[in-house]
C-alpha positions as CSV (number, residue, x, y, z in Angstrom):
1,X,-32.0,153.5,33.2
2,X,-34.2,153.5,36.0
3,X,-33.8,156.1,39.0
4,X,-33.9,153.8,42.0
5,X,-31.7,150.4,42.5
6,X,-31.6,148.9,45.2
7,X,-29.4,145.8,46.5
8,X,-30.3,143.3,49.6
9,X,-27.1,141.9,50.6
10,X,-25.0,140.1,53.5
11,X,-21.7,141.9,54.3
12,X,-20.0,138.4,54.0
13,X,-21.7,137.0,51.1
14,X,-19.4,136.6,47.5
15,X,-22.0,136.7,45.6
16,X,-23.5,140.3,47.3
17,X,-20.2,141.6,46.5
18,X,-19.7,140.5,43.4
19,X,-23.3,142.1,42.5
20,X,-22.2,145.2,44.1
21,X,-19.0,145.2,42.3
22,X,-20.8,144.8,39.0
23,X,-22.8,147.5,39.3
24,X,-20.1,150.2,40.6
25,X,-18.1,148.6,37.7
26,X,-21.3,149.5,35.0
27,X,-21.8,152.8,36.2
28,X,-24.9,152.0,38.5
29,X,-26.1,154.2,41.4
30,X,-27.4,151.9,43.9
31,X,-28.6,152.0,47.0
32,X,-27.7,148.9,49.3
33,X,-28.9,147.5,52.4
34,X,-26.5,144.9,54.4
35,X,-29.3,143.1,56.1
36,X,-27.3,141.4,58.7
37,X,-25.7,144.3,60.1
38,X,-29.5,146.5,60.7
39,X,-30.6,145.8,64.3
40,X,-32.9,142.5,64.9
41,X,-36.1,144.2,64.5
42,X,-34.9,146.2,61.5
43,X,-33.8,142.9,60.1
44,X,-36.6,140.8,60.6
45,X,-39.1,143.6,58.8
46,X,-36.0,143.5,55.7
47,X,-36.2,139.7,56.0
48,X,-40.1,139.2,56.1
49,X,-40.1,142.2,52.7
50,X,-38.0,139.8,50.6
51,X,-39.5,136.9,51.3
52,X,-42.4,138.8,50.3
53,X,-40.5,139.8,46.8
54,X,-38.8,136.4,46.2
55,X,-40.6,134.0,48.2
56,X,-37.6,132.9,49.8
57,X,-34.3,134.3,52.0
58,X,-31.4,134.7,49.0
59,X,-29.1,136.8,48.4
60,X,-28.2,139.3,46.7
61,X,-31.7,140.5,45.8
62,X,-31.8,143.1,43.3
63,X,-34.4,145.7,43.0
64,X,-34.9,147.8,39.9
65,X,-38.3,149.2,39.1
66,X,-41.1,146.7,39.2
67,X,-37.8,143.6,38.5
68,X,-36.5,141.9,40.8
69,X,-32.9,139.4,40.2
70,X,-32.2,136.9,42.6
71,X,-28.8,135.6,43.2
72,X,-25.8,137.1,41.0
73,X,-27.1,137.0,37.8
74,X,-24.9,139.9,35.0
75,X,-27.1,138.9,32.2
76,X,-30.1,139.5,33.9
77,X,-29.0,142.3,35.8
78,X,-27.8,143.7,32.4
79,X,-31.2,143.6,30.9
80,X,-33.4,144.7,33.4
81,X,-30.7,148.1,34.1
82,X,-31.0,147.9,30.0
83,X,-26.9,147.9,29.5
């Protein structure tokens, strides 16, 4: 499993907590970042990064390694963590 996960998320989105829950449930270490509570400037550099990533402002964005998984997604989440 790879050393570094990281999670771009809203506090009030389902679908970021769902994701979240997922991988406390499975055991993943992650780190996440809640994009709309950083400060405006913060935000907008998170923002203009996954756009960057995805081309576009979803979320939950996952970040393992060189994969990335838009949107809640377990079985693709599950193969790129390799559970």
């Amino acid at each position: 499993m790879p050393d570094v996960v990281k999670i771009f998320a809203l506090s009030t989105c389902p679908y970021c907590r769902r994701t979240k829950r997922f991988l406390s449930e499975k055991n993943v270490e992650y780190e996440a970042v809640d994009v709309d509570l950083l400060d405006d400037a913060e935000q907008e550099r998170v923002l203009e990064e996954i756009e960057e990533m995805t081309g576009r402002h979803s979320f939950p964005v996952v970040v393992v390694g060189s994969e990335i998984v838009v949107g809640h997604d377990e079985e693709k989440l599950k193969k790129v963590l390799g559970l």
